[in-house]
N, CA, C and O atoms as a GROMACS GRO file, in nm:
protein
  592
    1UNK      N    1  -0.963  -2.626  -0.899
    1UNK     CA    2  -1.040  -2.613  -0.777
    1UNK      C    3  -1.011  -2.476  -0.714
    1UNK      O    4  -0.891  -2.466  -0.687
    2UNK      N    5  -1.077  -2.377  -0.686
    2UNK     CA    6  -1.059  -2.271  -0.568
    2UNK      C    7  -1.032  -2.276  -0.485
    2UNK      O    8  -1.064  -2.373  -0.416
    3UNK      N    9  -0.960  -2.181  -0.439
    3UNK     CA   10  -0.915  -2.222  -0.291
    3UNK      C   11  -0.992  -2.141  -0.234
    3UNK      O   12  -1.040  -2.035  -0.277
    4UNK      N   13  -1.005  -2.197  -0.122
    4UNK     CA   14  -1.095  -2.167   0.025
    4UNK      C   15  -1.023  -2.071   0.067
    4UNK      O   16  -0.901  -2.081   0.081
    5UNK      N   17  -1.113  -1.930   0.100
    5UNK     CA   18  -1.081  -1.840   0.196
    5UNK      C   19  -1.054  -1.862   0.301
    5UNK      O   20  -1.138  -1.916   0.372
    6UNK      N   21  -0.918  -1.829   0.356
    6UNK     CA   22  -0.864  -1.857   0.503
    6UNK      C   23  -0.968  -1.773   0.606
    6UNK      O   24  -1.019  -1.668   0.568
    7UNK      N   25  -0.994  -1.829   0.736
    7UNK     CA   26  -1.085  -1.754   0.822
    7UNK      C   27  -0.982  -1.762   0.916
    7UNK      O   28  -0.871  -1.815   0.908
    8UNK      N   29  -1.062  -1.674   1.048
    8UNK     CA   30  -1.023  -1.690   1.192
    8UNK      C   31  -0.861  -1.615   1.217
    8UNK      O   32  -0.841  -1.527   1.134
    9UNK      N   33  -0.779  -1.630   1.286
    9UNK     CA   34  -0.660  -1.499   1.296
    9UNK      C   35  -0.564  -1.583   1.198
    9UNK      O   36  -0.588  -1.689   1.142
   10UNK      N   37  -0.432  -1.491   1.195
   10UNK     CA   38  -0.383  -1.532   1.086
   10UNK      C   39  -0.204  -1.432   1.116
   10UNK      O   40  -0.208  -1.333   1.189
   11UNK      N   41  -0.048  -1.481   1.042
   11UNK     CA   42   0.030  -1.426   1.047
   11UNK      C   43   0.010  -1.327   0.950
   11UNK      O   44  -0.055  -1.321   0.846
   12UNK      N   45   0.089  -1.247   1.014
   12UNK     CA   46   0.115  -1.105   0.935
   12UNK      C   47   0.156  -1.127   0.786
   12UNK      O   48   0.098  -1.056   0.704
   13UNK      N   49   0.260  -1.223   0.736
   13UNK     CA   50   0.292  -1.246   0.661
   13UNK      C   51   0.204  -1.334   0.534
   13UNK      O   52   0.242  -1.368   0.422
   14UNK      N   53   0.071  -1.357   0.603
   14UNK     CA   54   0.026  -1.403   0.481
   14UNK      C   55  -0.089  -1.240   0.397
   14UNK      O   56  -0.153  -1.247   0.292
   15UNK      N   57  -0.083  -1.174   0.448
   15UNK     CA   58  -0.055  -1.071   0.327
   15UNK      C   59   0.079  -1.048   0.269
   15UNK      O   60   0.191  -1.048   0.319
   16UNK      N   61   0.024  -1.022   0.119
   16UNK     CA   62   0.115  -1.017   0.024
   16UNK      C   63   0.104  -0.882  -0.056
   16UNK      O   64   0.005  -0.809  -0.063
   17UNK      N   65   0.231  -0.865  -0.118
   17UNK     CA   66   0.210  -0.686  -0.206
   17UNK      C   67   0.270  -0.737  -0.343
   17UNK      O   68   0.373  -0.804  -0.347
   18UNK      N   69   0.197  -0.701  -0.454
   18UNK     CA   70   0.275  -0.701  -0.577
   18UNK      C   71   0.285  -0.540  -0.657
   18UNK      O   72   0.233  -0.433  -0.628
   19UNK      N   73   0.368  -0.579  -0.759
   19UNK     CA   74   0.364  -0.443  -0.832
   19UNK      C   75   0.377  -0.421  -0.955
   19UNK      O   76   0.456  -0.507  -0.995
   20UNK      N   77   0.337  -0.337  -1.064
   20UNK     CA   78   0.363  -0.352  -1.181
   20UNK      C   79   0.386  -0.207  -1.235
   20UNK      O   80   0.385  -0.120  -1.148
   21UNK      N   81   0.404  -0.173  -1.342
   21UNK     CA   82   0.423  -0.052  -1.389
   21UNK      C   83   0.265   0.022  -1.391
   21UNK      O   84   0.154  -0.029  -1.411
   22UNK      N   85   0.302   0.153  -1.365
   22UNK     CA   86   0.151   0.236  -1.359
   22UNK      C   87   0.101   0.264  -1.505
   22UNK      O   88   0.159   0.311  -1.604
   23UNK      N   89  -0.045   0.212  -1.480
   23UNK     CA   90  -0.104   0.191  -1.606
   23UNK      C   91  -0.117   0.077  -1.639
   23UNK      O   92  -0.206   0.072  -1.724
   24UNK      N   93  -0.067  -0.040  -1.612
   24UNK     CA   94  -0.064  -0.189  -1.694
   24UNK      C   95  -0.180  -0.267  -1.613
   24UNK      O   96  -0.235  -0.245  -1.506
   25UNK      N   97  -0.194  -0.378  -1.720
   25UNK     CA   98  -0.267  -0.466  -1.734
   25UNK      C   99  -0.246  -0.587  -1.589
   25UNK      O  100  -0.322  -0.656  -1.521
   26UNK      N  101  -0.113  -0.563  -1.595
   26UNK     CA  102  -0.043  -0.664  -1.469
   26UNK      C  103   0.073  -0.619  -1.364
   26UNK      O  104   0.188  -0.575  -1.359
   27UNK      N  105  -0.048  -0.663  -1.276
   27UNK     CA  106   0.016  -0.603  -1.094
   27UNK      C  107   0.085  -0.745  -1.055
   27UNK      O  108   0.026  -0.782  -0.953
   28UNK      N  109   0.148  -0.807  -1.078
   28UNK     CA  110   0.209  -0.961  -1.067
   28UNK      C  111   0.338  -0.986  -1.014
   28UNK      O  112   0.388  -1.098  -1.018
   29UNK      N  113   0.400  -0.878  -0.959
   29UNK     CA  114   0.581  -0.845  -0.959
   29UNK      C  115   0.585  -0.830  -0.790
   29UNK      O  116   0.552  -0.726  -0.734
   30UNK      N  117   0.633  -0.958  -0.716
   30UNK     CA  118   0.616  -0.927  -0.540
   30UNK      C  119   0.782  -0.835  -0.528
   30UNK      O  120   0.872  -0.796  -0.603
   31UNK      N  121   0.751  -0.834  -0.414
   31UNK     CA  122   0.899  -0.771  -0.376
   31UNK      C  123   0.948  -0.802  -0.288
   31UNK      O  124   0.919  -0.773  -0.172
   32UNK      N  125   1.030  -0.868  -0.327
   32UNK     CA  126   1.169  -0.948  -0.187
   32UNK      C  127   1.224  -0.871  -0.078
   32UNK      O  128   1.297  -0.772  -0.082
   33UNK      N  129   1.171  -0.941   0.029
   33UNK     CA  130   1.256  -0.914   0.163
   33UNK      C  131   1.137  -0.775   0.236
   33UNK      O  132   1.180  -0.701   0.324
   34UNK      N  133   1.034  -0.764   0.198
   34UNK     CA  134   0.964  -0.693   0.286
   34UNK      C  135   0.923  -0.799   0.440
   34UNK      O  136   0.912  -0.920   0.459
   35UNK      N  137   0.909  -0.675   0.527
   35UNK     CA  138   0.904  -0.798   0.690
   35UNK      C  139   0.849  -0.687   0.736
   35UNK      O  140   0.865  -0.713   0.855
   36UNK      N  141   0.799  -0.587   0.736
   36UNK     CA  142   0.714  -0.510   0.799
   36UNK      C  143   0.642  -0.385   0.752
   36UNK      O  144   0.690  -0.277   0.720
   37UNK      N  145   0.504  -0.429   0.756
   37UNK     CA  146   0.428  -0.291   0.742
   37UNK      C  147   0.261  -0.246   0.803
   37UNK      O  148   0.159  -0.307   0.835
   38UNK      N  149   0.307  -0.105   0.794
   38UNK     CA  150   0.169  -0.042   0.878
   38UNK      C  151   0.070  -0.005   0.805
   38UNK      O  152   0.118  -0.022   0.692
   39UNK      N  153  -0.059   0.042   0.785
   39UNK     CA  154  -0.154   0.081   0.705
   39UNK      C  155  -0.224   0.216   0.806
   39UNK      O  156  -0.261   0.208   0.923
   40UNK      N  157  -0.227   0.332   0.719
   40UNK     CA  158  -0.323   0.435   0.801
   40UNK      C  159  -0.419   0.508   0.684
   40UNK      O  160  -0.402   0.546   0.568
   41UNK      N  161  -0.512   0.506   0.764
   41UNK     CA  162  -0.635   0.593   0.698
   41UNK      C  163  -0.663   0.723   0.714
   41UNK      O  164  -0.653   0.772   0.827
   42UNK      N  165  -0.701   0.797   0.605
   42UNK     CA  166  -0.707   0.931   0.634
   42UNK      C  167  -0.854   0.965   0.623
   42UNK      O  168  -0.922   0.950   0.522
   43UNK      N  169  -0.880   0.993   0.693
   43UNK     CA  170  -1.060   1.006   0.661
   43UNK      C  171  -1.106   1.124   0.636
   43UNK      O  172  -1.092   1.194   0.737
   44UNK      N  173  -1.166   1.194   0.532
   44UNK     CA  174  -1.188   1.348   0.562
   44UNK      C  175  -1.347   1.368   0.633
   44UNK      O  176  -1.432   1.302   0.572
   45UNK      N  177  -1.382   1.422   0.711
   45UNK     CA  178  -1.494   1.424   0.758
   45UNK      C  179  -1.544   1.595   0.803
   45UNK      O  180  -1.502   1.677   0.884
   46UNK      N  181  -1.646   1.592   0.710
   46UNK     CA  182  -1.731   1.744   0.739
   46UNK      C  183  -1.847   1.698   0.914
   46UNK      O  184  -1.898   1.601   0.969
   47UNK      N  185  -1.833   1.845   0.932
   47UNK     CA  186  -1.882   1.853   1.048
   47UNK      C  187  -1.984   1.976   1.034
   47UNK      O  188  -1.934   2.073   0.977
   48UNK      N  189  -2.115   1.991   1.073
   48UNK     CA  190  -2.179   2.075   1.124
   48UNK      C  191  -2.294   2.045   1.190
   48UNK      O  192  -2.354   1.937   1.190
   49UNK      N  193  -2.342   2.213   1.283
   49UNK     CA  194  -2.434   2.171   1.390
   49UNK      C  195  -2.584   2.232   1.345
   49UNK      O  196  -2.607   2.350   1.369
   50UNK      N  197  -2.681   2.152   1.283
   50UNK     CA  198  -2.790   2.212   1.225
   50UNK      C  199  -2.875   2.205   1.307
   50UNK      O  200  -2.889   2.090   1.349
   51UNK      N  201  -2.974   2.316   1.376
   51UNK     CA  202  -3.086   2.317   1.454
   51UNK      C  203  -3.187   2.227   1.500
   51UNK      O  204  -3.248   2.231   1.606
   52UNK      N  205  -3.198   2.131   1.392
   52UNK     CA  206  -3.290   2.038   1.449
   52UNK      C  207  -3.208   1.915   1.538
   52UNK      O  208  -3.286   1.837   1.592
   53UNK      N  209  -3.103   1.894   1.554
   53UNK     CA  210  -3.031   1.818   1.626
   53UNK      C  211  -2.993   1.881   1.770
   53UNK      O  212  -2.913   1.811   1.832
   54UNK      N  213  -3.035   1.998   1.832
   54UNK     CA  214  -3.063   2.079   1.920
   54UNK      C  215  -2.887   2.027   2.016
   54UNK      O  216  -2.870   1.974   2.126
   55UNK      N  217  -2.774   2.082   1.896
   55UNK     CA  218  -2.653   2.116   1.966
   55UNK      C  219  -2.602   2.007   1.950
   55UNK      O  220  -2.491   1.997   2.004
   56UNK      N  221  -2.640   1.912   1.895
   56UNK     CA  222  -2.549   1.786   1.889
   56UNK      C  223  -2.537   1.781   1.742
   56UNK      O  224  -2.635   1.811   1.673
   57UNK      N  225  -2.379   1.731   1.666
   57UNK     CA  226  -2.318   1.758   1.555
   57UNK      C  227  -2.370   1.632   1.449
   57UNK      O  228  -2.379   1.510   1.464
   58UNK      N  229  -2.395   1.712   1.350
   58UNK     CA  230  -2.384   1.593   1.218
   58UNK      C  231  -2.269   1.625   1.153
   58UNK      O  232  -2.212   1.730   1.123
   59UNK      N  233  -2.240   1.474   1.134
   59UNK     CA  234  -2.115   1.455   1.036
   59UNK      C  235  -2.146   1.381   0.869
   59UNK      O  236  -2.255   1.344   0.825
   60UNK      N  237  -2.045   1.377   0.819
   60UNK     CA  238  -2.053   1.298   0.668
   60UNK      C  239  -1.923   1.266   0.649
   60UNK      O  240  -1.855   1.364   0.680
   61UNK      N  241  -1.838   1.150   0.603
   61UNK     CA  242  -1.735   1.135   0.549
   61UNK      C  243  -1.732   1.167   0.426
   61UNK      O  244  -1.829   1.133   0.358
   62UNK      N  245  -1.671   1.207   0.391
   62UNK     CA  246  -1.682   1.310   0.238
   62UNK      C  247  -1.533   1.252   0.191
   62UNK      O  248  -1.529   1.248   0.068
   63UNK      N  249  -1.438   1.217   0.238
   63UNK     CA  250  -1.331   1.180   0.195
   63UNK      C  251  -1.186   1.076   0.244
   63UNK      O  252  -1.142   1.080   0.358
   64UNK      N  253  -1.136   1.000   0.150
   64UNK     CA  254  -1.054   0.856   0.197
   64UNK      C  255  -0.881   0.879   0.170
   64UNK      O  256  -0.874   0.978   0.097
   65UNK      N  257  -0.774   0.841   0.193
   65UNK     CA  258  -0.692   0.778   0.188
   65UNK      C  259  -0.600   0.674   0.202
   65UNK      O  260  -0.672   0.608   0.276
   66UNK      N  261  -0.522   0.622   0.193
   66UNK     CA  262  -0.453   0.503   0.225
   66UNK      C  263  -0.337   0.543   0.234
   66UNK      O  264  -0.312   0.624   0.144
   67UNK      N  265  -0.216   0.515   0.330
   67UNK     CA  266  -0.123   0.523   0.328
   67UNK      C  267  -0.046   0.362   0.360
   67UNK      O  268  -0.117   0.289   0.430
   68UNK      N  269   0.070   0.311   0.320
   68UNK     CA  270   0.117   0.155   0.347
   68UNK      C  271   0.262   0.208   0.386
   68UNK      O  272   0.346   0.236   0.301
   69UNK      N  273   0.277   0.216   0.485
   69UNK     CA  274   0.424   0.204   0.532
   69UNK      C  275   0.538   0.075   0.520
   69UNK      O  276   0.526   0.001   0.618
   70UNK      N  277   0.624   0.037   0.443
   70UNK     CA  278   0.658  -0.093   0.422
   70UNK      C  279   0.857  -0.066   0.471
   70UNK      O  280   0.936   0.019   0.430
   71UNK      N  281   0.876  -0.182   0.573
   71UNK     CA  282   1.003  -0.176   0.583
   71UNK      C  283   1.054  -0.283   0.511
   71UNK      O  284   0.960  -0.340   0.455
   72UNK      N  285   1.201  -0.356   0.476
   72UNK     CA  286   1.213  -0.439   0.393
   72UNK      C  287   1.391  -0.432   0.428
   72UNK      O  288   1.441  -0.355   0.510
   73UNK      N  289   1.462  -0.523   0.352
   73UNK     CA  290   1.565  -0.501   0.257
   73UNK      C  291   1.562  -0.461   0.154
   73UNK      O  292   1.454  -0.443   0.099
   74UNK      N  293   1.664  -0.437   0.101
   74UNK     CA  294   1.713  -0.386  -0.044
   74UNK      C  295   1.783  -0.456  -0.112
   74UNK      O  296   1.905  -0.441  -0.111
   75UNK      N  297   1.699  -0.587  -0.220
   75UNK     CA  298   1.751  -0.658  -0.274
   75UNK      C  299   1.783  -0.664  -0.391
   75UNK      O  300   1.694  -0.687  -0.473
   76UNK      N  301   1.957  -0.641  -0.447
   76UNK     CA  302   1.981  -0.612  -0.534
   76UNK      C  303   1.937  -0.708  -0.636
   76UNK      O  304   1.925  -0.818  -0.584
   77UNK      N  305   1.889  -0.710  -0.844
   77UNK     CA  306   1.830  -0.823  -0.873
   77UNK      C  307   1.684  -0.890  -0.880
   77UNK      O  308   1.636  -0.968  -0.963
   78UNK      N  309   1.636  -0.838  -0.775
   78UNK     CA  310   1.477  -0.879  -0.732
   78UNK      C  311   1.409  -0.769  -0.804
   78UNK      O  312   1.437  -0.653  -0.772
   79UNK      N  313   1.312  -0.793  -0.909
   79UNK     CA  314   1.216  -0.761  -1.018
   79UNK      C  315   1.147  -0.626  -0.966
   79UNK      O  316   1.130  -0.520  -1.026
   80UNK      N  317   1.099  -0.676  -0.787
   80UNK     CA  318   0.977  -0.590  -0.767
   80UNK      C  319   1.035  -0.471  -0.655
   80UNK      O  320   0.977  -0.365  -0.630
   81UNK      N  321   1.188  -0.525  -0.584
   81UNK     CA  322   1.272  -0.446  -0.549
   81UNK      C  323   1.341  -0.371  -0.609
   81UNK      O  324   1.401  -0.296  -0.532
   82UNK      N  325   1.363  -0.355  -0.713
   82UNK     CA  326   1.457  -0.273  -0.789
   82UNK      C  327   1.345  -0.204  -0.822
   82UNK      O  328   1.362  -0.082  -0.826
   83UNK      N  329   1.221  -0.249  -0.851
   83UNK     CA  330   1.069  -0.139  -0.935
   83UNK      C  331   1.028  -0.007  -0.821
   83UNK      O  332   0.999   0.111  -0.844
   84UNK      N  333   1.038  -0.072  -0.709
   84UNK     CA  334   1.062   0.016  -0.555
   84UNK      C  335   1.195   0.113  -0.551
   84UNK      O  336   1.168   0.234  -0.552
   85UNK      N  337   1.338   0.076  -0.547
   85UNK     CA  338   1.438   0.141  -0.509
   85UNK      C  339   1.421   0.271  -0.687
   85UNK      O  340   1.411   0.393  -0.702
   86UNK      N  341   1.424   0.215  -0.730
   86UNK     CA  342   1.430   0.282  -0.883
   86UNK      C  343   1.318   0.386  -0.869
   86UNK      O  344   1.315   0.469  -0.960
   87UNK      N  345   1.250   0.394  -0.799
   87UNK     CA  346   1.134   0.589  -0.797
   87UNK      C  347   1.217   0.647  -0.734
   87UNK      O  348   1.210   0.758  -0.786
   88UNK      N  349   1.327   0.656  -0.625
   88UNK     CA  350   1.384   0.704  -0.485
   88UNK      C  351   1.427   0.838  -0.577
   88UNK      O  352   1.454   0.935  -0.506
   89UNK      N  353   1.435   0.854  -0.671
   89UNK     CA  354   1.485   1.000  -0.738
   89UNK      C  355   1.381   0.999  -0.859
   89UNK      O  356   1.438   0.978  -0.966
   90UNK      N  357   1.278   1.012  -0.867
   90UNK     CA  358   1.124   1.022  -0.953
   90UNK      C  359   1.109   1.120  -0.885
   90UNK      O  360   1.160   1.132  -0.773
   91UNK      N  361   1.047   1.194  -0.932
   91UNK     CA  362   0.923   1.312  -0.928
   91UNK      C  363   0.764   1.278  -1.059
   91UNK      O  364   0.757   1.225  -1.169
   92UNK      N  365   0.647   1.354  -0.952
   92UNK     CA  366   0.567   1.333  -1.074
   92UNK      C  367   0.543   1.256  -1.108
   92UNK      O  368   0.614   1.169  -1.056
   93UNK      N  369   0.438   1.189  -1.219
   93UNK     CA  370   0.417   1.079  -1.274
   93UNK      C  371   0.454   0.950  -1.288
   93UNK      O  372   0.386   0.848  -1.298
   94UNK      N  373   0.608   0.974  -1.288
   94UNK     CA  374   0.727   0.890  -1.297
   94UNK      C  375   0.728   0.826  -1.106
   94UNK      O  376   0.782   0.718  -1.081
   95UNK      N  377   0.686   0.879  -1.035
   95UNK     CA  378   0.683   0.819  -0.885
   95UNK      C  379   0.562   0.730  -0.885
   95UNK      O  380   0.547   0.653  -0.790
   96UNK      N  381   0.521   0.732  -0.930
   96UNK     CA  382   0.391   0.627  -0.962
   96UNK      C  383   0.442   0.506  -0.986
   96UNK      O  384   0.558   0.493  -1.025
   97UNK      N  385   0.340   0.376  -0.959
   97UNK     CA  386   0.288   0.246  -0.988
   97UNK      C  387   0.163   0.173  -0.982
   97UNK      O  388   0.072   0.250  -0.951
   98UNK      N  389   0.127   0.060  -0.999
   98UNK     CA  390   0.015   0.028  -0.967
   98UNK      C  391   0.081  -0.117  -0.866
   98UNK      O  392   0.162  -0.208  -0.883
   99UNK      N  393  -0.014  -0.064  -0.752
   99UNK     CA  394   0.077  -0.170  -0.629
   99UNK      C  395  -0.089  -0.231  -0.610
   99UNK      O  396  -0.193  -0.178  -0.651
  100UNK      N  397  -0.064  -0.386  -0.519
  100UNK     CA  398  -0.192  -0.501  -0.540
  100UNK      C  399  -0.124  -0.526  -0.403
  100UNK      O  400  -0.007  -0.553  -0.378
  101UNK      N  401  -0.236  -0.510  -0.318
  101UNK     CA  402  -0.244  -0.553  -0.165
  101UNK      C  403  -0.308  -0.686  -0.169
  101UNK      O  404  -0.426  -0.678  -0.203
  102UNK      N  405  -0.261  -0.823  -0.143
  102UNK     CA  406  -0.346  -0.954  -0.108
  102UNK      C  407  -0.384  -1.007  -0.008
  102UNK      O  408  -0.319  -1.094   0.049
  103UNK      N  409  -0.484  -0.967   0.028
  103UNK     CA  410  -0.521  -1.024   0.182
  103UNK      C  411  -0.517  -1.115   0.236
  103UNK      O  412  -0.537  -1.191   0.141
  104UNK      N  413  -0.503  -1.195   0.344
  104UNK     CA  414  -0.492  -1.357   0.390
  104UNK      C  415  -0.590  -1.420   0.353
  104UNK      O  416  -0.589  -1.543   0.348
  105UNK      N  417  -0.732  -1.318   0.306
  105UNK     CA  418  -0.836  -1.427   0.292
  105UNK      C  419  -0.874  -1.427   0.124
  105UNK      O  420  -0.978  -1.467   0.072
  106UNK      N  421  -0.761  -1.372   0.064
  106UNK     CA  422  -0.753  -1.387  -0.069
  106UNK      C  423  -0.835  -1.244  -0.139
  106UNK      O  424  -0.812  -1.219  -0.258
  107UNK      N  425  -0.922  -1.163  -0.065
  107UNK     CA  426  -0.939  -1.075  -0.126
  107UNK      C  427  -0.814  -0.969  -0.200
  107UNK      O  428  -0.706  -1.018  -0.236
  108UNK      N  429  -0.839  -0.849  -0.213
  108UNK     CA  430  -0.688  -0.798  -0.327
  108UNK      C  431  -0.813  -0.672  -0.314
  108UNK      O  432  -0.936  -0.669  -0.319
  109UNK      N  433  -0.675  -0.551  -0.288
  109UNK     CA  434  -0.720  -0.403  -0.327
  109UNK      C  435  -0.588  -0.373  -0.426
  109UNK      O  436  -0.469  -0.406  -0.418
  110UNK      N  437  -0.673  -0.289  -0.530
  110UNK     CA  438  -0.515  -0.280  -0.604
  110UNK      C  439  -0.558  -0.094  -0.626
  110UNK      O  440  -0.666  -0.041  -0.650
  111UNK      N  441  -0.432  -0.038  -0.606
  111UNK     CA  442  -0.386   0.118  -0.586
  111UNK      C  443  -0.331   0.158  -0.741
  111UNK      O  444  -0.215   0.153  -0.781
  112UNK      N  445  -0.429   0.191  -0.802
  112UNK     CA  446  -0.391   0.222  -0.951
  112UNK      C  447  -0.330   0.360  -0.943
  112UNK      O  448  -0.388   0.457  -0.892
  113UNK      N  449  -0.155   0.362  -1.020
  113UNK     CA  450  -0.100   0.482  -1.022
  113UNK      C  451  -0.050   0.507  -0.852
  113UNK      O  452   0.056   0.562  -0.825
  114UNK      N  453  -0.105   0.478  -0.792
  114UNK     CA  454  -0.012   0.477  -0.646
  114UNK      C  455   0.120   0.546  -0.676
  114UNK      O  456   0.190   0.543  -0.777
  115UNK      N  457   0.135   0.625  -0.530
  115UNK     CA  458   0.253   0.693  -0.533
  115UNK      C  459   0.292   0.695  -0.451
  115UNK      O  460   0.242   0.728  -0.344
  116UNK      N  461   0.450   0.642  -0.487
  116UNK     CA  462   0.549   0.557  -0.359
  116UNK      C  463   0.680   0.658  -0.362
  116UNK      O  464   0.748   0.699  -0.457
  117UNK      N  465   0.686   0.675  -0.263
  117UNK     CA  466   0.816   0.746  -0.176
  117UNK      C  467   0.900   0.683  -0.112
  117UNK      O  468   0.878   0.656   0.006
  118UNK      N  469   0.990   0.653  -0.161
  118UNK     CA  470   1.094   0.565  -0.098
  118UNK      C  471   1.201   0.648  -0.012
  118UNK      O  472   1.281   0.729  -0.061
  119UNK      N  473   1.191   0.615   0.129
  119UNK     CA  474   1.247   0.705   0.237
  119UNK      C  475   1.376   0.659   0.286
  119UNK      O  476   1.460   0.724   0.348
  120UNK      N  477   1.383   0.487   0.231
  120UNK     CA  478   1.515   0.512   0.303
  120UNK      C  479   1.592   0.401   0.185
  120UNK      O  480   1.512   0.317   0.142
  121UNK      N  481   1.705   0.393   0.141
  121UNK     CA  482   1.749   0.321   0.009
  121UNK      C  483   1.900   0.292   0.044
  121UNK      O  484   1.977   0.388   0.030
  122UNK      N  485   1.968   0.137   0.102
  122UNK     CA  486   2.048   0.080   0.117
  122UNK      C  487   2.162   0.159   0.231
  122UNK      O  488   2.279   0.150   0.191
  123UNK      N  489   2.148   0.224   0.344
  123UNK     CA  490   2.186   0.265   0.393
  123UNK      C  491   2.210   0.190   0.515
  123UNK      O  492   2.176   0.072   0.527
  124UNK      N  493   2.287   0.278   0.636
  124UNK     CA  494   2.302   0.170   0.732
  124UNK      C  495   2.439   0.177   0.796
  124UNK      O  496   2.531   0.235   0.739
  125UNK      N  497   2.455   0.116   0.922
  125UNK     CA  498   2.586   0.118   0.966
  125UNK      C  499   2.700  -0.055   0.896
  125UNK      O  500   2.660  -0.168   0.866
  126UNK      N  501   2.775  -0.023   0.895
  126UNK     CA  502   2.873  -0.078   0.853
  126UNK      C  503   2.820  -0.247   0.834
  126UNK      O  504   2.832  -0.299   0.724
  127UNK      N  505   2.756  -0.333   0.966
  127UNK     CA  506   2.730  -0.450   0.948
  127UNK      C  507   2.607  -0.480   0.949
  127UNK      O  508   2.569  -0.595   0.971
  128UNK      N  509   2.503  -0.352   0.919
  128UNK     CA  510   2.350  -0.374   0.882
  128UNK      C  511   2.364  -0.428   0.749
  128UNK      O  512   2.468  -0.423   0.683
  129UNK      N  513   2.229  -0.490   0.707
  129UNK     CA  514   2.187  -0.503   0.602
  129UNK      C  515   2.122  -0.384   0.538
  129UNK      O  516   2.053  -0.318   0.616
  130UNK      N  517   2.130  -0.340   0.411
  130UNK     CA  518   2.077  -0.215   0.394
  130UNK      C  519   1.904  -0.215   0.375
  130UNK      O  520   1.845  -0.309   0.322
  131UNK      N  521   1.844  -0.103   0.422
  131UNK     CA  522   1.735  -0.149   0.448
  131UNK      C  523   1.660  -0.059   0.300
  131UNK      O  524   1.718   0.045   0.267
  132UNK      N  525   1.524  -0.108   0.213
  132UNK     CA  526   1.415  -0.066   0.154
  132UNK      C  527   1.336  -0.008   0.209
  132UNK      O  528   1.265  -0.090   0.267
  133UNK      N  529   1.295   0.119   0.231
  133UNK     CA  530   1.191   0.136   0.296
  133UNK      C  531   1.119   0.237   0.224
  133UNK      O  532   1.168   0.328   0.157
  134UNK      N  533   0.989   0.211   0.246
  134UNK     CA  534   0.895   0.292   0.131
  134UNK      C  535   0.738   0.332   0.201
  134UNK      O  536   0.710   0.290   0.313
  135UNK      N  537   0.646   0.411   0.126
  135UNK     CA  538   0.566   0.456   0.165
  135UNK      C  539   0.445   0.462   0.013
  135UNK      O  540   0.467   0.545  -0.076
  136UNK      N  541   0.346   0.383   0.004
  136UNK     CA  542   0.291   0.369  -0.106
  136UNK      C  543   0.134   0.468  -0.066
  136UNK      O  544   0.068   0.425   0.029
  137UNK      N  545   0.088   0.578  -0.132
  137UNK     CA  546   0.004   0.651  -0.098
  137UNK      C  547  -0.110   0.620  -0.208
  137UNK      O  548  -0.078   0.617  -0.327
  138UNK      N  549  -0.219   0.600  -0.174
  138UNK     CA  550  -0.332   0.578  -0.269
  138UNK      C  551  -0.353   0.726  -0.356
  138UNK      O  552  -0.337   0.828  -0.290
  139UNK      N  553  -0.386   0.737  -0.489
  139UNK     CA  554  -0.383   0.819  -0.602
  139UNK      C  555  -0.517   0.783  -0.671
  139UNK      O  556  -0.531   0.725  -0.779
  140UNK      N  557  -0.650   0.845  -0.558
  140UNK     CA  558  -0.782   0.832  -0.653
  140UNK      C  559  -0.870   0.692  -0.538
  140UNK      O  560  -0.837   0.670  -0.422
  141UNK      N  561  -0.944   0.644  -0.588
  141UNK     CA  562  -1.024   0.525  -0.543
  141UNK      C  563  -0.962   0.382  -0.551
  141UNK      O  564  -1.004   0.317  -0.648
  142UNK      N  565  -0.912   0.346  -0.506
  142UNK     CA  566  -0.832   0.219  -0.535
  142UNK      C  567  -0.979   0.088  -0.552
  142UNK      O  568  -1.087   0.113  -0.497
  143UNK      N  569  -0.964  -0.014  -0.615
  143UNK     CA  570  -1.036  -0.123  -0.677
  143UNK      C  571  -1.020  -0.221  -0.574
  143UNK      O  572  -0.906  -0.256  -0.542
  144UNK      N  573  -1.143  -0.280  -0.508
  144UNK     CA  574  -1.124  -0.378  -0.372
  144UNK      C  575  -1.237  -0.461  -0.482
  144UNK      O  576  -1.332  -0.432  -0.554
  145UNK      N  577  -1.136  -0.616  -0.429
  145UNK     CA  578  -1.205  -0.746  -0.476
  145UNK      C  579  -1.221  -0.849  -0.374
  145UNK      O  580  -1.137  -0.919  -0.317
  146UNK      N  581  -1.335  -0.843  -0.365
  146UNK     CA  582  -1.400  -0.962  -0.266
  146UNK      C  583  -1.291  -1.125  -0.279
  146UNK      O  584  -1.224  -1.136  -0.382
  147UNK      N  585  -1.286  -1.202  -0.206
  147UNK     CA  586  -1.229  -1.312  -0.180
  147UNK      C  587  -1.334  -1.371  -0.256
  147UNK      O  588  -1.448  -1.325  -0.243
  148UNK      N  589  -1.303  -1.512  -0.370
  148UNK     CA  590  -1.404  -1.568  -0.471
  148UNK      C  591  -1.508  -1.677  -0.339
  148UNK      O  592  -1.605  -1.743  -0.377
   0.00000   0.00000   0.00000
């Protein structure tokens, strides 16, 4: 049976992130102990003022990004945490993955080759928990799938 798309508001936490190696077949690998994240868009947008609009501007979006800010722990063991802490010294190609955003209402954008910067890696004062923290940047057109 399918499940029914969730409607109407919803916790933060029923989005979900998985991850898999860049290039593969399978984005299936969650990652333990994430509890907070932001999403920003970068929009590129041309601007000009052509005569027949007598001083008032036309625009076009001509260009997209995604950025996912994710705070977390750093859980030693965990499949999709260690696939995260393990770029923190990558460059290049090698900083890549393919990361799968799941929406509450079951739709899924997945960031093929995505490139994640991991900013902050088990650090902390003496009786913190050490924290994961990462930054997953879209690399090209990412693939959005409607909720069935």
């Amino acid at each position: 049976m399918a499940q029914t798309p969730n409607t109407g508001v919803f916790p933060c936490y029923e989005n979900q992130f998985q991850v898999g190696e860049a290039g593969s077949e399978t984005v299936s690998t969650t990652i333990a102990n994430c509890e907070e994240f932001t999403v920003s868009f970068d929009n590129g947008v041309e601007e000009w003022n052509p005569f027949d609009q007598k001083g008032w501007k036309a625009r076009l979006m001509t260009s997209k990004s995604v950025t996912i800010s994710v705070k977390g722990k750093r859980t030693l063991g965990d499949a999709g945490n260690d696939m995260i802490a393990g770029l923190a010294y990558e460059n290049g190609r090698a900083a890549e993955l393919d990361f799968k955003w799941t929406f509450p209402d079951n739709s899924t954008v997945l960031f093929k080759n995505a490139v994640v910067s991991v900013t902050a890696n088990g650090s902390g004062a003496s009786t913190s928990v050490g924290p994961l923290e990462f930054e997953v940047m879209s690399n090209g057109k990412p693939v959005y799938t409607p909720a069935a």
